[in-house]
Steps between C-alpha positions, in 0.01 A plus 500: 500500500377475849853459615601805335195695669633363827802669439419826391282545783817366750375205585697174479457353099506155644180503711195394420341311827676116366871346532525396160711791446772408796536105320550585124675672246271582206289785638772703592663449183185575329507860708834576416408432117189740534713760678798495282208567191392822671882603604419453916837484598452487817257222541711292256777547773246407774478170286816387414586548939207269572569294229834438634381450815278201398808401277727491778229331776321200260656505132884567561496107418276446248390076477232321427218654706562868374611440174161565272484822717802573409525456167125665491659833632787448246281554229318805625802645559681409126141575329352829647815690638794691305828323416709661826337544853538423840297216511626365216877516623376320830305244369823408274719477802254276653511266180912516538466382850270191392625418188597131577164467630328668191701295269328195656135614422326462144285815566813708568707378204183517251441883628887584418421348180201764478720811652865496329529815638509389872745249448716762362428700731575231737856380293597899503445553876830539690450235794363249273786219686292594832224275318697261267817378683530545856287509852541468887683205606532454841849330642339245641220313323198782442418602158347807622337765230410768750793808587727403781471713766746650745716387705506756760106654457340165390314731235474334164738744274331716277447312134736762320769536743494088487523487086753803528670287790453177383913386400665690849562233803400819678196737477363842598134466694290818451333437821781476744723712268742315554806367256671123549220304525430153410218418326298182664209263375221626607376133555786375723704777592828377350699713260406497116691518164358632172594211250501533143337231334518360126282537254404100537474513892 
């Protein structure tokens, strides 16, 4: 509730004099719950940007260390908020893009167990192979996870135009705006392939 007082009186939600908010997950998913009970649009927005922000800088690959967090949030999320919202929809692409990972940990297959309706949600999603059968490879020896970047900018490519990009030889960088590009490792500069990989791989 303090959060929500922070907002309505334009101050940042996320503030409250500690860092706690800047490492985890759960309070901000706990604010977007509260704000999506009294229909604050706007700070739910506020929410799911920061919340992809933290996504994108500590928990884009969820392992070992994050995990509990993660699966913490999760549950806040599938227990206090409606069926279809924003942070929903991104914490289900985050899931797709670890779901070799999450298949390895007890406490992620147990909480599927608990939530049917986020593995369907997961099985119905439209980029699901992004996940499941494929990643970076780079030519040479790196099994790199992170989006190449550009050959002519050095910019890592933004992570859509990389999924949209991901089967072309040659690629588009928003940065340089340029077209007939070649995506490189962002480890070792050499050029990288999306590979698809089998179910048992």
């Amino acid at each position: 509730m303090l959060a929500l007082l922070r907002y309505i009186y334009d101050m940042n939600y996320d503030y409250d004099g500690h860092n706690w908010w800047i490492d985890t997950l759960t309070p901000h998913a706990k604010v977007f719950a509260t704000a999506e009970k009294y229909s604050m649009d706007g700070l739910q927005s506020e929410v799911c940007c920061k919340m992809e922000a933290l996504l994108d800088k500590r928990y884009i690959h969820v392992g070992a260390r994050n995990m509990g967090e993660f699966i913490q949030t999760l549950r806040i999320i599938m227990t206090r908020t409606s069926r279809t919202n924003g942070l929903r929809e991104l914490m289900v692409k985050t899931c797709i893009m670890n779901l070799r990972k999450l298949q390895k940990e007890e406490e992620s297959i147990l909480f599927l167990s608990q939530f049917g309706e986020l593995g369907a949600d997961i099985f119905a999603h439209t980029d699901l192979e992004c996940g499941l059968v494929g990643s970076w490879f780079c030519k040479t020896n790196c099994d790199n996870e992170e989006p190449p970047q550009c050959s002519n900018c050095s910019r890592p490519f933004e992570k859509a135009d990389a999924w949209s990009q991901r089967y072309y030889e040659r690629w588009s960088c928003a940065h340089c705006e340029l077209d007939d590009l070649t995506p490189l490792c962002s480890t070792c500069d050499r050029e990288v392939q999306w590979m698809q990989r089998g179910i048992d791989s």
